[in-house]
C-alpha positions in Angstrom: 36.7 3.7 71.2 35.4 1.9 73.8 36.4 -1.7 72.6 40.3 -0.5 73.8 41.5 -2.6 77.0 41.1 0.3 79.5 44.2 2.2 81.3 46.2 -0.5 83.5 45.0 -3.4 81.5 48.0 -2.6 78.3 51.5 -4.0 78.1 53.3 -1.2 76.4 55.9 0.9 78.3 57.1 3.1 74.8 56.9 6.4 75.4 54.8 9.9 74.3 56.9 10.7 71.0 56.1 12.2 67.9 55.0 9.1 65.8 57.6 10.0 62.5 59.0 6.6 62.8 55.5 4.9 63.2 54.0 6.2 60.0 55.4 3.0 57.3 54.6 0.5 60.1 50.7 1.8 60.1 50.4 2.5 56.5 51.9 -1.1 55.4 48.0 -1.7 56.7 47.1 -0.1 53.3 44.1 2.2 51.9 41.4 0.8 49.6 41.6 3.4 46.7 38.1 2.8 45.8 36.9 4.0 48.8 34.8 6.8 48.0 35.6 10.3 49.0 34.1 13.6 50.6 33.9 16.5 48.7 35.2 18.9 51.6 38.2 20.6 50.2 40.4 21.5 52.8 38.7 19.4 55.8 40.6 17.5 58.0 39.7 14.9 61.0 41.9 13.6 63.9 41.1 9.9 65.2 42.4 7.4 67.4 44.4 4.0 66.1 44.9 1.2 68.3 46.9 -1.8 68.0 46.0 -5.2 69.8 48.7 -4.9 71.9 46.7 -1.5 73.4 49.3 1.1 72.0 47.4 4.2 71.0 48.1 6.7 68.5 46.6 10.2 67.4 46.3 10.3 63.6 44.9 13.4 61.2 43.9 12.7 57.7 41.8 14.8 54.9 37.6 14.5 54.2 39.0 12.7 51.4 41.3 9.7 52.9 44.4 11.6 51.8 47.0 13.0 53.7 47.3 10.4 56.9 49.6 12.0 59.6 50.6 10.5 63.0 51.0 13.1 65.7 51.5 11.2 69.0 51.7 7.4 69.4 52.7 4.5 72.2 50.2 5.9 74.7 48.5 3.4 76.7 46.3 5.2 78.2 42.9 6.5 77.0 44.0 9.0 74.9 41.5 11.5 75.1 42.1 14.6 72.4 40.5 18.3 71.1 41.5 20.5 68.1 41.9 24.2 69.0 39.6 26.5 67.5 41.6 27.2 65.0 42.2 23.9 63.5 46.3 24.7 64.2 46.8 22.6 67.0 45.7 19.7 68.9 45.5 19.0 72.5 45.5 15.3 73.9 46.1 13.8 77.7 48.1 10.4 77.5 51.0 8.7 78.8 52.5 5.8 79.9 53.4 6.0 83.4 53.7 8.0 86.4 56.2 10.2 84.7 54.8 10.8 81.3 51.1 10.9 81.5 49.4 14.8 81.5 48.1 17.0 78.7 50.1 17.8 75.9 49.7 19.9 72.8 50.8 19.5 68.7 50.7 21.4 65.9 48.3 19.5 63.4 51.3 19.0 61.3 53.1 16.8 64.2 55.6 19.3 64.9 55.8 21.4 68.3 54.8 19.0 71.1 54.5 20.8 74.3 53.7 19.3 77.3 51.0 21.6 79.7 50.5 19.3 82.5 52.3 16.5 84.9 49.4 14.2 86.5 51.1 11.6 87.9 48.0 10.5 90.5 46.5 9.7 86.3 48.6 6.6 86.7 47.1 3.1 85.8 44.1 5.3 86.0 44.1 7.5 82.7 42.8 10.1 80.9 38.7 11.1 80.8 38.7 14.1 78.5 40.0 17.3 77.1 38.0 20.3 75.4 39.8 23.0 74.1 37.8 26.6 74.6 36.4 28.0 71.7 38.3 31.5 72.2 41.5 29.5 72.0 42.8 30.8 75.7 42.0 27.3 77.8 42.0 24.0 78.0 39.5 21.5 80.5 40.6 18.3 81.5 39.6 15.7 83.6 41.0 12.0 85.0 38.7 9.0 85.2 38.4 9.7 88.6 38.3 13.8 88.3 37.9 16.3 88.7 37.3 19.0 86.0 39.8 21.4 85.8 41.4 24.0 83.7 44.8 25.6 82.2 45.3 28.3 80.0 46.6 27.2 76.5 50.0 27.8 77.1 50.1 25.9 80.4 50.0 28.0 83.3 47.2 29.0 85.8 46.1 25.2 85.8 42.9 25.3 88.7 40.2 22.9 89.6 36.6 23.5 88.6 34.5 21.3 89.8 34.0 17.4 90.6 32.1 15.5 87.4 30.4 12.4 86.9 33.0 9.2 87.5 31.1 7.2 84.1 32.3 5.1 81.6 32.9 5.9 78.5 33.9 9.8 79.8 30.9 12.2 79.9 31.6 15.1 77.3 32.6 18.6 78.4 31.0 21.2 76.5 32.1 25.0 76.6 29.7 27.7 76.0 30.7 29.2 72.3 31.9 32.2 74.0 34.4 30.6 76.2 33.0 31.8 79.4 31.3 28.9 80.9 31.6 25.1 80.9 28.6 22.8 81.3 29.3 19.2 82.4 28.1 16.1 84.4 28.0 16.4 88.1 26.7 14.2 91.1 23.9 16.1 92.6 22.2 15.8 96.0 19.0 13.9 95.4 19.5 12.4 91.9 22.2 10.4 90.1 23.8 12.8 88.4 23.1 16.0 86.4 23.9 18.7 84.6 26.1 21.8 86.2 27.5 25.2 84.6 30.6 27.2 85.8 32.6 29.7 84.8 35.9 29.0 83.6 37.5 30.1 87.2 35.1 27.8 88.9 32.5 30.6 90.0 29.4 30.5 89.3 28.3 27.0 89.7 24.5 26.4 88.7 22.5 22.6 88.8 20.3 23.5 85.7 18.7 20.4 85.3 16.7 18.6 88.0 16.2 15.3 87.9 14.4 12.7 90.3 14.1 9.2 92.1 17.8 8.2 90.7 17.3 9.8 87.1 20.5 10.7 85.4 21.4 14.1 83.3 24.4 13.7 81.5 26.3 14.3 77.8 25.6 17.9 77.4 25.9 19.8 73.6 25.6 23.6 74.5 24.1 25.3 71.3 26.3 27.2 68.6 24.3 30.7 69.8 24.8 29.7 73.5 21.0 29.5 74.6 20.2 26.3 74.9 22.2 22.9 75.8 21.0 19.4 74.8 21.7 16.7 76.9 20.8 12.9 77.7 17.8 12.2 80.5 17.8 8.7 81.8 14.9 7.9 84.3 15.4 5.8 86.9 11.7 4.8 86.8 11.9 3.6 83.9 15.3 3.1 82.3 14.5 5.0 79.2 16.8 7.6 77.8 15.7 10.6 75.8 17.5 13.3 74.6 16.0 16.9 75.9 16.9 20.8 75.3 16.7 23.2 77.9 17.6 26.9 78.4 21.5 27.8 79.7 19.2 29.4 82.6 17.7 25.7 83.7 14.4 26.9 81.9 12.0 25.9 79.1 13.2 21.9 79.7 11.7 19.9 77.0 11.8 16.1 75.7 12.3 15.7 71.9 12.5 12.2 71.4 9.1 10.8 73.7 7.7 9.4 70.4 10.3 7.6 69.6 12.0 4.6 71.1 15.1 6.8 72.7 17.9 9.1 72.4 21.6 9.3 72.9 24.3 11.3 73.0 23.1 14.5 71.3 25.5 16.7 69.5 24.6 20.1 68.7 25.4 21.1 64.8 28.8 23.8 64.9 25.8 25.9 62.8 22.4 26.1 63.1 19.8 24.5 65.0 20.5 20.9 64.2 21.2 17.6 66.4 22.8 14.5 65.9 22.1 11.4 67.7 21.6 7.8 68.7 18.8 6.1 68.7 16.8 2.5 68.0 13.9 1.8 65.6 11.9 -0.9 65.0 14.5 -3.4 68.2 17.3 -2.9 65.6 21.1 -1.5 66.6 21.8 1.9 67.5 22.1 4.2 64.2 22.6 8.2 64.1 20.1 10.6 63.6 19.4 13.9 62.9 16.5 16.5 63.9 15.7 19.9 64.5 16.2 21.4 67.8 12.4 21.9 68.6 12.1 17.9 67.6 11.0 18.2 63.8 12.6 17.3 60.7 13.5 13.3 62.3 15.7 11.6 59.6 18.1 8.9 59.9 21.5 9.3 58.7 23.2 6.3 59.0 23.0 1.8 58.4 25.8 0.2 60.2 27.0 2.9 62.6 28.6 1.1 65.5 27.7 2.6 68.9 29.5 0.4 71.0 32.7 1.5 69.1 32.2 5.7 69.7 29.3 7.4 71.0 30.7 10.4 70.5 29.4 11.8 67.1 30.9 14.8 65.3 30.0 17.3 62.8 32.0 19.3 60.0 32.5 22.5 60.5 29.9 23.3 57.9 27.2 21.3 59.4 26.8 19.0 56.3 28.3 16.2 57.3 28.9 13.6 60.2 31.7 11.4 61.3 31.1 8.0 63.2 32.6 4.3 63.5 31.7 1.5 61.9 33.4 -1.9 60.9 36.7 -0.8 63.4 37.1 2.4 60.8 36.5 6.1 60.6 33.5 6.8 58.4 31.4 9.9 57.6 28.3 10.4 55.7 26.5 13.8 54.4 23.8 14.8 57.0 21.0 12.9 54.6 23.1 9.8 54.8 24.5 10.2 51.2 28.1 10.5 50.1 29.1 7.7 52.5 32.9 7.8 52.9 35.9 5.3 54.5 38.5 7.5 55.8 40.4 5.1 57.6 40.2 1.6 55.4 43.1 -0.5 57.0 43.4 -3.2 59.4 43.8 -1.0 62.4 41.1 0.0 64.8 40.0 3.1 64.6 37.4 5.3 65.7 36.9 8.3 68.2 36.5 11.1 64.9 36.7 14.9 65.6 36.5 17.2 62.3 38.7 20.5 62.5 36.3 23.4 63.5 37.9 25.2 60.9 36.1 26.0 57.8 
């Protein structure tokens, strides 16, 4: 949600609650009944809301529209959040000040908020992101301003990995499906940035990619067999971006998208060997699409996406469906752009969708 007035720029001083006594001042926004629904029983999705006034809250609601909850509100920070792999709980970093801001964690229900983490150097500075490992033992985080580090799920052994790419909006952090490893953005010697693997202690650092003449590697989607990662190539000769695949061993780098006018932002289908992305045809807006992960199969998904709101795409837990922002709401769409759904229909903005990895 990159419309938000960035950290230091809000007025609010409320603090991290539980956001029970929020929940009849949002919904007096109102839901459009008419809205169609998505026929994933049992699917949820958490979001960001934001007021004008910059206060941020974390909401979950059903495929369907149904069910809004509010888990953590009055956060003026970026408010950066990731479901456990078990769809149970939620992590988030937020704050309000020096005393408050660090990572927390709540039951998808709103109830059991533990806090993991004090950051008070995060101050007037914020939050960058938060990925929750797919075992379920750990938790990476990052400031704006770094670095990348991790603490086990209940909060202790809290070390630092590695420094990352200082970008705006925050570059993702993408675990390998095993747990084991981390791939991220990283300044490198001779190029802009690119792309780095670790273990989850912080051994085993490895450049993979290896760009040149101030290209930049960043936003990297490991694979849901842990082979490959996807990631976005910006050359500096030219200033196009593309979105490419290569091995977890830096080998067998490939461009998928040189035919067409560009790529953004890939994300790597929870099943399968599918992408999402961004891309441009014919000088109109950004608009997410899907391909293959050898570069066939190109169809677009969406018409009105809005890029500029969240770049960050997800997909359900089935890999049939997609959720985006468009029109200041949460929207998603089946994976051949039918079944178009308005999760979030209300005067708030909202944006920033994650779909529980649970099935």
């Amino acid at each position: 949600m990159y419309r938000w007035k960035r950290a230091g720029e809000a007025t609010s001083r409320n603090t991290i609650r539980l956001a029970v006594g929020l929940v009849p001042v949002l919904l007096a926004c109102g839901k459009d009944s008419t809205a169609p629904t998505a026929p994933i029983p049992g699917a949820r999705l958490a979001f960001l809301a934001t007021t004008r006034d910059a206060k941020t809250s974390l909401g979950v609601v059903n495929a369907d529209g149904s069910g809004l909850a509010w888990l953590a509100s009055d956060t003026w920070w970026y408010l950066a959040f990731s479901w456990s792999p078990d769809g149970a709980r939620i992590a988030f970093g937020g704050g309000h000040d020096s005393a408050s801001i660090g990572i927390y964690v709540v039951n998808a229900d709103g109830t059991g908020l533990l806090r993991l983490t004090r950051d008070p150097e995060w101050a007037n500075i914020g939050v960058a992101n938060v990925a929750w490992s797919p075992d379920g033992s750990k938790i990476a985080f990052a400031g704006v301003n770094g670095p990348l580090e991790v603490v086990d799920a209940d909060g202790t052994d809290r070390i630092s990995v590695a420094d990352i790419c200082k970008v705006w909006p925050p570059d993702p952090i993408s675990w390998s499906p095993d747990g084991k490893k981390i791939a991220y953005c990283a300044p490198s010697p001779d190029v802009y940035q690119d792309i780095y693997l670790s273990n989850a202690n912080g051994s085993g650092q490895t450049r993979i990619t290896r760009g040149c003449c101030g290209d930049a590697n960043s936003a990297p989607s490991w694979s849901s067999d842990g082979t490959r990662i996807a990631y976005q190539h910006n050359s500096g000769a030219t200033g196009r971006h593309d979105i490419r695949v290569i091995n977890a061993d830096g080998t067998g780098d490939v461009n998928l998208t040189e035919t067409l006018p560009g790529g953004l932002y890939p994300v790597w289908s929870p099943v399968g060997a599918r992408l999402a992305f961004w891309s441009i045809s014919d000088g109109a807006p950004n608009e997410i699409y899907v391909m293959n992960a050898d570069g066939s199969g190109l169809a677009p998904v969406t018409a009105g996406a809005s890029y500029d709101e969240c770049r960050y795409i997800s997909w359900s837990a089935d890999g049939t469906r997609l959720a985006y922002c468009s029109q200041d709401d949460v929207y998603s769409a089946a994976v051949d752009g039918t079944g178009v759904s308005n999760l979030t229909n209300d005067a708030l903005f909202e944006g920033e969708p994650r779909w529980s990895p649970r099935r």
